[in-house]
Backbone as XML, in Angstrom:
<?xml version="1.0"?>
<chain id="A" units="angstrom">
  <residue number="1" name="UNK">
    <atom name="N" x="26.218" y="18.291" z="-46.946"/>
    <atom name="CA" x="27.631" y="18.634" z="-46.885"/>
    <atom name="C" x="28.430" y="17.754" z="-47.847"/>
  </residue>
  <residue number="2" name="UNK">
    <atom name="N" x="28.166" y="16.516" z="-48.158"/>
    <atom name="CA" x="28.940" y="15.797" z="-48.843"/>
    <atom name="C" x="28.761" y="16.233" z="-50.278"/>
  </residue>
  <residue number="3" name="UNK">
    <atom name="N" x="27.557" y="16.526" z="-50.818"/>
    <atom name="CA" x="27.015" y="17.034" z="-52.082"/>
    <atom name="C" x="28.077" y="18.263" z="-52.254"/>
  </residue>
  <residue number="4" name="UNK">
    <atom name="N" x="28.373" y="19.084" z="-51.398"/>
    <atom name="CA" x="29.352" y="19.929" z="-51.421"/>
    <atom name="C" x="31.019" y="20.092" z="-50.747"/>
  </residue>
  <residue number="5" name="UNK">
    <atom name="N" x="30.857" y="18.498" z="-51.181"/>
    <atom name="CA" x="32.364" y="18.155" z="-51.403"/>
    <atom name="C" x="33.286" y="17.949" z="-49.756"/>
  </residue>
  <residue number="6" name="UNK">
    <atom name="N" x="32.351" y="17.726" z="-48.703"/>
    <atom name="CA" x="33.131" y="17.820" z="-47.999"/>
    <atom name="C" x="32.958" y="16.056" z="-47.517"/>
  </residue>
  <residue number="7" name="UNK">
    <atom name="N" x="34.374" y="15.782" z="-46.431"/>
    <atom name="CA" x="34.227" y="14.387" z="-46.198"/>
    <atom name="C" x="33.723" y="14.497" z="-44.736"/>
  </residue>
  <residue number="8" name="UNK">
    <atom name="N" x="32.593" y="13.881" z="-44.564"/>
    <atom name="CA" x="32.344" y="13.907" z="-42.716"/>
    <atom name="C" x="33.042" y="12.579" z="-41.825"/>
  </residue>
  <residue number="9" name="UNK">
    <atom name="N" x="34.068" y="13.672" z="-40.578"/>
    <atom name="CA" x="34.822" y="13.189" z="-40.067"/>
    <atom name="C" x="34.089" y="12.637" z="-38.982"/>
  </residue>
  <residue number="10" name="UNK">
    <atom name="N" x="33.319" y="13.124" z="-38.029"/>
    <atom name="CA" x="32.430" y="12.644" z="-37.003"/>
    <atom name="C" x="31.467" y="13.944" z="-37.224"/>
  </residue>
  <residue number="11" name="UNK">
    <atom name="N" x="30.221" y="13.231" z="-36.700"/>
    <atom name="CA" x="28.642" y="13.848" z="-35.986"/>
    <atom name="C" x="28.592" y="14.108" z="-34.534"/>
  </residue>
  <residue number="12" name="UNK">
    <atom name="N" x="28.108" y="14.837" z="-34.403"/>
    <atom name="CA" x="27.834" y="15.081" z="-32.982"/>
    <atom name="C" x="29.257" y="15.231" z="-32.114"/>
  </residue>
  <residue number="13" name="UNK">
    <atom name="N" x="30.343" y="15.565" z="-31.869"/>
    <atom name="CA" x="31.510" y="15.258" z="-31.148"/>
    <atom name="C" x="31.147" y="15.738" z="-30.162"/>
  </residue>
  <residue number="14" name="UNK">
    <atom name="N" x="31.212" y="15.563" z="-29.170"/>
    <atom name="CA" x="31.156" y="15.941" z="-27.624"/>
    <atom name="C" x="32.418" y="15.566" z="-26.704"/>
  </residue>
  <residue number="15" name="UNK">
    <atom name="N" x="32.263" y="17.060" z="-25.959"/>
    <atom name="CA" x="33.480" y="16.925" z="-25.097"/>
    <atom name="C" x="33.056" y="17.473" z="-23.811"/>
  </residue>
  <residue number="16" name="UNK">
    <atom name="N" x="33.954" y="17.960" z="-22.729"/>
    <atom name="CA" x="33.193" y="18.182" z="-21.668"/>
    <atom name="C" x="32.713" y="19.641" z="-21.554"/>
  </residue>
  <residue number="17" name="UNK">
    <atom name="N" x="33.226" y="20.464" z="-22.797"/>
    <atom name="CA" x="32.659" y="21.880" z="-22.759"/>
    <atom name="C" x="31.186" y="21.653" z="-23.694"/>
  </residue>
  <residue number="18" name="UNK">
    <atom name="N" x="30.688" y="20.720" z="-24.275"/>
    <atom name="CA" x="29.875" y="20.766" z="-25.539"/>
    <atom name="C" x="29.868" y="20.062" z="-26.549"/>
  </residue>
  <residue number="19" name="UNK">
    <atom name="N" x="29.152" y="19.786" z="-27.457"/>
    <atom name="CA" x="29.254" y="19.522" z="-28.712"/>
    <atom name="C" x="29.283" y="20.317" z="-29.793"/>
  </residue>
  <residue number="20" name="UNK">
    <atom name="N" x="29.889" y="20.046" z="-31.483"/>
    <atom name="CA" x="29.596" y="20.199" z="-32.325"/>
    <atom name="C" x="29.102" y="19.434" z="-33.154"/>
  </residue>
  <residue number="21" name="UNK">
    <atom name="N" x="28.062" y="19.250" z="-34.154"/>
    <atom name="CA" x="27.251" y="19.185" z="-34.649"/>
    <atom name="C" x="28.053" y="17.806" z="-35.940"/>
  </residue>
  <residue number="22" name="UNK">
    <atom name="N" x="28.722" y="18.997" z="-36.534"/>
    <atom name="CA" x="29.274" y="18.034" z="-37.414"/>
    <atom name="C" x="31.153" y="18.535" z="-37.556"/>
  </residue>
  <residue number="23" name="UNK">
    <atom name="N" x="31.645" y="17.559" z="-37.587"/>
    <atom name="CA" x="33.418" y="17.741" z="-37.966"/>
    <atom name="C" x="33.783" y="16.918" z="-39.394"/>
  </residue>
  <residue number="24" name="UNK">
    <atom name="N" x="34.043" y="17.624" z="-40.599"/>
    <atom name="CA" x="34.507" y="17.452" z="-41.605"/>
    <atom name="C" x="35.931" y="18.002" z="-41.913"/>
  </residue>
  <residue number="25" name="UNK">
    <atom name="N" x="35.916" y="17.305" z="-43.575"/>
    <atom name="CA" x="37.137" y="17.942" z="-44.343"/>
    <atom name="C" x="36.760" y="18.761" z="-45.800"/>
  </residue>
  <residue number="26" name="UNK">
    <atom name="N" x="37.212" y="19.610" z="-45.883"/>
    <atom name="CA" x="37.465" y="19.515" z="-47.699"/>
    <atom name="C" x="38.403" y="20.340" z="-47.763"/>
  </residue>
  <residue number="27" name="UNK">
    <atom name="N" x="39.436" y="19.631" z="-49.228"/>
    <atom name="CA" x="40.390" y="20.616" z="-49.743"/>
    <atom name="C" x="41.477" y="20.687" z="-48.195"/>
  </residue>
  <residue number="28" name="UNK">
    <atom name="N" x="41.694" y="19.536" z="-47.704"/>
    <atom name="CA" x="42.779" y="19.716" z="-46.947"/>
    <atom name="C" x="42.295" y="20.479" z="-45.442"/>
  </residue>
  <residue number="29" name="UNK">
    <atom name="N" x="41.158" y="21.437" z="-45.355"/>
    <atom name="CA" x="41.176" y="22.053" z="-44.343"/>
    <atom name="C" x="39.570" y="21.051" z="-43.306"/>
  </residue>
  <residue number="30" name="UNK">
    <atom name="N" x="40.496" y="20.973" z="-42.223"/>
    <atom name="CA" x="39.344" y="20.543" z="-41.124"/>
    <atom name="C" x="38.086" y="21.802" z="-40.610"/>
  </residue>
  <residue number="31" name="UNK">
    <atom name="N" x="37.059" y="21.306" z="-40.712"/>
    <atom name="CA" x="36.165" y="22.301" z="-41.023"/>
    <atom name="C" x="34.830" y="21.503" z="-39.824"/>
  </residue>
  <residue number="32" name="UNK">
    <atom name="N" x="34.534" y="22.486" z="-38.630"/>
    <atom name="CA" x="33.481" y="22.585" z="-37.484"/>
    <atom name="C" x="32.664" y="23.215" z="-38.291"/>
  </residue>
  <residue number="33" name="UNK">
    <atom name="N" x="31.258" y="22.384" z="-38.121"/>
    <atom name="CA" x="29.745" y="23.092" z="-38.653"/>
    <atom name="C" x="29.053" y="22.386" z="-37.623"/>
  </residue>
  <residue number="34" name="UNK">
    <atom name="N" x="28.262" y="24.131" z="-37.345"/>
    <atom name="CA" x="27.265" y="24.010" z="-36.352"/>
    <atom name="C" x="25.967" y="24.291" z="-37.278"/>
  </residue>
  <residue number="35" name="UNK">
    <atom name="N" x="25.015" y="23.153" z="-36.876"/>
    <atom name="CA" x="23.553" y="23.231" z="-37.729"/>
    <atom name="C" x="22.793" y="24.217" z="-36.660"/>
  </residue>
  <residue number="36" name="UNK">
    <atom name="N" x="21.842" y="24.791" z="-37.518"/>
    <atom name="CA" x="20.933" y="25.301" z="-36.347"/>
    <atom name="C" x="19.500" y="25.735" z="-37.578"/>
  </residue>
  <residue number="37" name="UNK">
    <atom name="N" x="18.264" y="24.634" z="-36.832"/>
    <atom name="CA" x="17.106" y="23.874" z="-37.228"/>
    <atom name="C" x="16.179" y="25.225" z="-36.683"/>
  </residue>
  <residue number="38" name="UNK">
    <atom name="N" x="15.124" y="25.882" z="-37.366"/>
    <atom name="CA" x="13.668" y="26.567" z="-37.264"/>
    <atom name="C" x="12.981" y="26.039" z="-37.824"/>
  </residue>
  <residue number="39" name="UNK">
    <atom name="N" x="11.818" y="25.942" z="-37.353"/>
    <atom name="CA" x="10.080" y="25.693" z="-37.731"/>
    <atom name="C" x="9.377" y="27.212" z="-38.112"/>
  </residue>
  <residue number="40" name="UNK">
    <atom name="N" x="10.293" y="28.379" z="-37.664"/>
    <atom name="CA" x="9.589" y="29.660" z="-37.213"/>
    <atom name="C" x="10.322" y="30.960" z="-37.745"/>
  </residue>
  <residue number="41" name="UNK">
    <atom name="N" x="10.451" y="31.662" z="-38.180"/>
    <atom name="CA" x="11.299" y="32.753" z="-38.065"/>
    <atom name="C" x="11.129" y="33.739" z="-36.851"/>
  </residue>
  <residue number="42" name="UNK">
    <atom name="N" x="10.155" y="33.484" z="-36.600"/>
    <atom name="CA" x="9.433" y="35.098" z="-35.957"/>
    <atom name="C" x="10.630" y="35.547" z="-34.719"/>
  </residue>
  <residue number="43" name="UNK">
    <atom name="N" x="11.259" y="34.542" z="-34.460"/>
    <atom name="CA" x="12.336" y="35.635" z="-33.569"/>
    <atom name="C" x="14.175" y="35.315" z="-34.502"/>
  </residue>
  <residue number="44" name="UNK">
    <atom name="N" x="13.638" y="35.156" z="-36.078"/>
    <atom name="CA" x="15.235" y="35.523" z="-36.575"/>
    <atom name="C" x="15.068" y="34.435" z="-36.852"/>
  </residue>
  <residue number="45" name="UNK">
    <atom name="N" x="16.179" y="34.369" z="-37.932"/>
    <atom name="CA" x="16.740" y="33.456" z="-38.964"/>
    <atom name="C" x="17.784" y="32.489" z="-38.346"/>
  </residue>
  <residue number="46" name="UNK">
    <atom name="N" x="17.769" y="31.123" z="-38.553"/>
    <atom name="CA" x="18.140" y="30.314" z="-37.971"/>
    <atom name="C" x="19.911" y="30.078" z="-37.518"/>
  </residue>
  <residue number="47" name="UNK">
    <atom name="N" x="20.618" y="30.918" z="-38.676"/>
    <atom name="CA" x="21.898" y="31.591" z="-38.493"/>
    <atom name="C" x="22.651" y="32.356" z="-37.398"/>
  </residue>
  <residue number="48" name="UNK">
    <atom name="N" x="21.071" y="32.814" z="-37.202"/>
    <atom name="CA" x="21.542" y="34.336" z="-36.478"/>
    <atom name="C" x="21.596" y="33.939" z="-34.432"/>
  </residue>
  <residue number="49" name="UNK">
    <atom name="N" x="21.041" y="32.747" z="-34.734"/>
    <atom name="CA" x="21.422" y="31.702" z="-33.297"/>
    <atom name="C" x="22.657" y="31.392" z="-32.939"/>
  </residue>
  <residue number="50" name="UNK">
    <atom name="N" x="23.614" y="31.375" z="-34.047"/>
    <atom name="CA" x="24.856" y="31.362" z="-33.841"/>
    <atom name="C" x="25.518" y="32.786" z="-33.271"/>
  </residue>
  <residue number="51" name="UNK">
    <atom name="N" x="25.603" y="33.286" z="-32.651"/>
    <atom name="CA" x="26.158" y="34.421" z="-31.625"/>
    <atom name="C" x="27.549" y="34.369" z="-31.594"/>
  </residue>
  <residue number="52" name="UNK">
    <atom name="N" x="28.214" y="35.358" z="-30.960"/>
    <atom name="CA" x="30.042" y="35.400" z="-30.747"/>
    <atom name="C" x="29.826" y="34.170" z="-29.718"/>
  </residue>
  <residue number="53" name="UNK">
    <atom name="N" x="28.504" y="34.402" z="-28.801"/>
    <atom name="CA" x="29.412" y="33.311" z="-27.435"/>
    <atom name="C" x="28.950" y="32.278" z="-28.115"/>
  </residue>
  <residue number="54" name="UNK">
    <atom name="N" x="28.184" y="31.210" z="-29.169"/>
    <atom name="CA" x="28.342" y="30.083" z="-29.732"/>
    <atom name="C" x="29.100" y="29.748" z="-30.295"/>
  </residue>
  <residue number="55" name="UNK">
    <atom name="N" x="30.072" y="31.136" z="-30.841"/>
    <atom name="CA" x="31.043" y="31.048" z="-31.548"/>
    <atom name="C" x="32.104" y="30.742" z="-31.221"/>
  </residue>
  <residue number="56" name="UNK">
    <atom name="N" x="32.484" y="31.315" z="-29.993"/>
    <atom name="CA" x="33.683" y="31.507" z="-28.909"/>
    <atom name="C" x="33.379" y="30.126" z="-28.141"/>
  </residue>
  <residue number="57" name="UNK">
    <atom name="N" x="32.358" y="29.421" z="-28.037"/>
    <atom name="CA" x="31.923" y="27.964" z="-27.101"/>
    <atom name="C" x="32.568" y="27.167" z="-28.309"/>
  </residue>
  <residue number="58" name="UNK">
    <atom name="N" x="31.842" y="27.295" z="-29.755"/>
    <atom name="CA" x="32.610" y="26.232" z="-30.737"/>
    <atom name="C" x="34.165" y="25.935" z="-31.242"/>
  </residue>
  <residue number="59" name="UNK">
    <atom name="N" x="34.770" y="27.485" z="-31.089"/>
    <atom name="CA" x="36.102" y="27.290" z="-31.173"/>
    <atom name="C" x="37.124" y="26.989" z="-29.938"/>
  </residue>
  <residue number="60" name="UNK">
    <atom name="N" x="36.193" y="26.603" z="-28.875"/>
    <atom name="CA" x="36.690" y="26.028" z="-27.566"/>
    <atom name="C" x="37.004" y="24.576" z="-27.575"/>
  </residue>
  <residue number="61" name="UNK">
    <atom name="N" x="35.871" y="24.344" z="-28.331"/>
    <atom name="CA" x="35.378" y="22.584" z="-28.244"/>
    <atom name="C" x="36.604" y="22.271" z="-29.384"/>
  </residue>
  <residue number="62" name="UNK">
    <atom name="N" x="36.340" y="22.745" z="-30.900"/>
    <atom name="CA" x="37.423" y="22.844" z="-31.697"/>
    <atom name="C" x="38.691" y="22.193" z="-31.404"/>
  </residue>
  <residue number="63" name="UNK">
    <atom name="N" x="39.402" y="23.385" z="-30.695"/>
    <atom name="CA" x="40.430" y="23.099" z="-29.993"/>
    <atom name="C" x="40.792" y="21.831" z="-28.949"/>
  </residue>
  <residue number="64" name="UNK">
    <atom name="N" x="39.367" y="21.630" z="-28.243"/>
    <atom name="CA" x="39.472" y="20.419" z="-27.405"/>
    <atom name="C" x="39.805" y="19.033" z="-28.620"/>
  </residue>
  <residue number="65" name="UNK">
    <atom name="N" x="39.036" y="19.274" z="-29.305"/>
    <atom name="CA" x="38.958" y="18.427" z="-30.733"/>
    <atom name="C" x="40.343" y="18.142" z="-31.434"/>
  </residue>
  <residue number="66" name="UNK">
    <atom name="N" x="41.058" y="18.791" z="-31.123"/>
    <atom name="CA" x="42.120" y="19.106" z="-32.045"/>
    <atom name="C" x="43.305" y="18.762" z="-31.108"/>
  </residue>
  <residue number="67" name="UNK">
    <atom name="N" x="43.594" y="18.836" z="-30.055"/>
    <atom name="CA" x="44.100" y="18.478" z="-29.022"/>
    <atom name="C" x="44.010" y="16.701" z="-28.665"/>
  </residue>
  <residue number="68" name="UNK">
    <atom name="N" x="42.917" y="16.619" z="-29.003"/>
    <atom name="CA" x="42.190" y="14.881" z="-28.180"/>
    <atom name="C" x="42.712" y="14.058" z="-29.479"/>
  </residue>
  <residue number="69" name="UNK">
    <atom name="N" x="42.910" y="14.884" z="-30.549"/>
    <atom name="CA" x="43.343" y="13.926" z="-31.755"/>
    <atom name="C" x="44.920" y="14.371" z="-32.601"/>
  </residue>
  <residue number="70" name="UNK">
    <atom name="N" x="45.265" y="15.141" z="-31.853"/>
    <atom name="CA" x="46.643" y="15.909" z="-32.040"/>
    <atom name="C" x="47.011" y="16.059" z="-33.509"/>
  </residue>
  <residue number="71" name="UNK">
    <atom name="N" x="45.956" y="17.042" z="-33.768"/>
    <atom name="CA" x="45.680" y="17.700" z="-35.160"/>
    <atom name="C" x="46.040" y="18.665" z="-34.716"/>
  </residue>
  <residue number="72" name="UNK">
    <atom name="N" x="47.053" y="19.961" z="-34.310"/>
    <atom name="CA" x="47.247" y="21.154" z="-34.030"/>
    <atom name="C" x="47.678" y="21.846" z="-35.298"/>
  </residue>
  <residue number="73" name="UNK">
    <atom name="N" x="48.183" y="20.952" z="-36.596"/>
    <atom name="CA" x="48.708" y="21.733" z="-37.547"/>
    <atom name="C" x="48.101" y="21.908" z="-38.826"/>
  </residue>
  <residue number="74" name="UNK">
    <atom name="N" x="46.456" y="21.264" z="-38.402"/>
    <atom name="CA" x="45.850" y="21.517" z="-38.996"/>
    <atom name="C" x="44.971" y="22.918" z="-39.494"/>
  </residue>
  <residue number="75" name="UNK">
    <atom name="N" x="44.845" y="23.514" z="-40.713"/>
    <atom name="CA" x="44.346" y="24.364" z="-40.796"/>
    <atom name="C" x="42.475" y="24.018" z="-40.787"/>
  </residue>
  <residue number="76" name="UNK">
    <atom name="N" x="42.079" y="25.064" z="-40.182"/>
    <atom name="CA" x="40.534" y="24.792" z="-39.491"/>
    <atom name="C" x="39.435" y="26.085" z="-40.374"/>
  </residue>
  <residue number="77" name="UNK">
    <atom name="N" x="38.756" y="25.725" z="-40.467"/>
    <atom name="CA" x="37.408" y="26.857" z="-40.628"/>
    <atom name="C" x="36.203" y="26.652" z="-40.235"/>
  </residue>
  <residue number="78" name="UNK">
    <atom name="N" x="35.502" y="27.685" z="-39.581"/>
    <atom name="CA" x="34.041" y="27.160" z="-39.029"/>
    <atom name="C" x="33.004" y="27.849" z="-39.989"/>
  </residue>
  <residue number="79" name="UNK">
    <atom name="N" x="31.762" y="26.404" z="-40.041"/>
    <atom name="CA" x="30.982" y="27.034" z="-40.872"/>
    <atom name="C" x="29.818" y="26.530" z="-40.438"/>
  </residue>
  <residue number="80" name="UNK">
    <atom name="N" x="28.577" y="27.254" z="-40.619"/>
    <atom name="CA" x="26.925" y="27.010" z="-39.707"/>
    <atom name="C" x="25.934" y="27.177" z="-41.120"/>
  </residue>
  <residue number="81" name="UNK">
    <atom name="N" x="25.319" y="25.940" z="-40.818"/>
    <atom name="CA" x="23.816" y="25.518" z="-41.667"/>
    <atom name="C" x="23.047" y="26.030" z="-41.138"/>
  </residue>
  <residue number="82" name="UNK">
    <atom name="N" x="22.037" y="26.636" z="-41.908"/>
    <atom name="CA" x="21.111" y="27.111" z="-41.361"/>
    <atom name="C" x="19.702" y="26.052" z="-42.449"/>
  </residue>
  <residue number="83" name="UNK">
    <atom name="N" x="18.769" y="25.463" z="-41.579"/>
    <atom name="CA" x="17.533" y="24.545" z="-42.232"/>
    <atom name="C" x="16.268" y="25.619" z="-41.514"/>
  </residue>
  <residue number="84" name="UNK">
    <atom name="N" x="15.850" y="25.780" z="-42.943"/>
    <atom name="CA" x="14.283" y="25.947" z="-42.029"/>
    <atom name="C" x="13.643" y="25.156" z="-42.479"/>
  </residue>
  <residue number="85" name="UNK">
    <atom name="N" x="12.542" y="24.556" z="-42.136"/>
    <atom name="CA" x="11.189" y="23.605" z="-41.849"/>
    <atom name="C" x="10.015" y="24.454" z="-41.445"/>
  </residue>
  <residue number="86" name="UNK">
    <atom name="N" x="8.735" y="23.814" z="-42.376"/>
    <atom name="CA" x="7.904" y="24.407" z="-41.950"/>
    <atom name="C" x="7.029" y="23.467" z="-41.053"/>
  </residue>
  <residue number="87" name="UNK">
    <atom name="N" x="5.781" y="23.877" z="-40.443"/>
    <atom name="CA" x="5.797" y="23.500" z="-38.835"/>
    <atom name="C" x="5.017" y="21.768" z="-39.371"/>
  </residue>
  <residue number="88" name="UNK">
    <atom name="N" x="4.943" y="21.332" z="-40.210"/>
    <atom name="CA" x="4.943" y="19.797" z="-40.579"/>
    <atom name="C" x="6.749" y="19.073" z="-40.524"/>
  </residue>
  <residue number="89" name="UNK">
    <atom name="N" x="7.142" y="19.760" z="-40.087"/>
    <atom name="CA" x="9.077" y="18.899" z="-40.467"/>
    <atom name="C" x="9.505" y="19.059" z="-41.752"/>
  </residue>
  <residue number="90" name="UNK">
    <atom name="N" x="8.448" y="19.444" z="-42.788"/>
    <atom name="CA" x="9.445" y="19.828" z="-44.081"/>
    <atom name="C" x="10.288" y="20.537" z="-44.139"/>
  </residue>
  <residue number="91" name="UNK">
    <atom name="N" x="11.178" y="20.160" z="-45.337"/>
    <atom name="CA" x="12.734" y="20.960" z="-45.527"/>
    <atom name="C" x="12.096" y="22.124" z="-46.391"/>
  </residue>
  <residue number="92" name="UNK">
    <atom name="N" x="11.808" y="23.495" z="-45.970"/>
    <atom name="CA" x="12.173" y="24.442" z="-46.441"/>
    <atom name="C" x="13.577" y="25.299" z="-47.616"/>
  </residue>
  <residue number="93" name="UNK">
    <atom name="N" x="13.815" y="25.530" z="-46.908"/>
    <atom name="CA" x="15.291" y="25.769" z="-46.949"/>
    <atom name="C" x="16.838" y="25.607" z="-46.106"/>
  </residue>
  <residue number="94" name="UNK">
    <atom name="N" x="17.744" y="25.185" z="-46.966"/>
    <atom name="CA" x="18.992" y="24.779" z="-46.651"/>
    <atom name="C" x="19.975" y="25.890" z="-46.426"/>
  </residue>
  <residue number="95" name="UNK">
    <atom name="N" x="20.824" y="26.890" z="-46.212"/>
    <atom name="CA" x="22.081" y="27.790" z="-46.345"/>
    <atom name="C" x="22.894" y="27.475" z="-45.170"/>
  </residue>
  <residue number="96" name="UNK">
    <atom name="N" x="24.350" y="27.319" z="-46.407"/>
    <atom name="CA" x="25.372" y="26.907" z="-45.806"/>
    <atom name="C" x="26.539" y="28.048" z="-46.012"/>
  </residue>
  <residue number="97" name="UNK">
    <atom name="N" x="26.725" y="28.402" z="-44.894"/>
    <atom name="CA" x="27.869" y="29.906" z="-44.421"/>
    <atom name="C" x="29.500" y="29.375" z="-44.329"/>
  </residue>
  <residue number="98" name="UNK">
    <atom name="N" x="29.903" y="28.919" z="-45.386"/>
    <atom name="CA" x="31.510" y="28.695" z="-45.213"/>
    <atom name="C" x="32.190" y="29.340" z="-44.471"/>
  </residue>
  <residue number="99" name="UNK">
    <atom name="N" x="33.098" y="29.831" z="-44.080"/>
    <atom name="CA" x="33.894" y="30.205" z="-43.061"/>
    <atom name="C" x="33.700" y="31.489" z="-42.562"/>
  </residue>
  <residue number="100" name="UNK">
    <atom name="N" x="32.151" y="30.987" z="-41.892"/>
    <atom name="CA" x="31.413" y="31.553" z="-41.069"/>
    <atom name="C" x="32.013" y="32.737" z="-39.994"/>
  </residue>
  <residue number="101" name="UNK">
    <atom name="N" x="32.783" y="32.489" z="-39.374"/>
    <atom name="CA" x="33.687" y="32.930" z="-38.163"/>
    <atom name="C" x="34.857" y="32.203" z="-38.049"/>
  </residue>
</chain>
């Protein structure tokens, strides 16, 4: 993420609905990315884990996020990594979905 310009604000944030993964910036806008890690494809691409209700859970937490640090006038975008690895832990491949949902 930093290679692509963004600044990381916190890892992991947790609140009492959940976590997100990672909370950054770039270009002014506060930006939620949810990673999501395969060894496997065989049931789908590591993206495709991200669902409306992960979606609708992350822009919950978001908001909790945004509230706990009284950023409300901040403009936001969510965006999800997708890593695959093959079944040794190597990095396969990286794709990163900018304003994902």
């Amino acid at each position: 993420m930093k290679k692509r310009g963004y600044r990381i604000i916190e890892r992991n944030y947790r609140s009492r609905l959940g976590e997100i993964d990672i909370i950054g910036e770039k270009a002014g806008t506060l930006v939620f990315v949810e990673v999501k890690t395969k060894t496997s494809l065989a049931f789908g691409l590591p993206q495709e884990n991200v669902n409306y209700r992960k979606q609708e859970k992350v822009k919950k937490i978001a908001q909790v996020y945004l509230a706990a640090t009284r950023q409300f006038h901040r403009q936001v975008s969510f965006c999800v990594v997708a890593v695959q690895l093959d079944r040794e832990g190597n990095l396969v491949k990286i794709e990163v979905f900018e304003e994902a949902f």
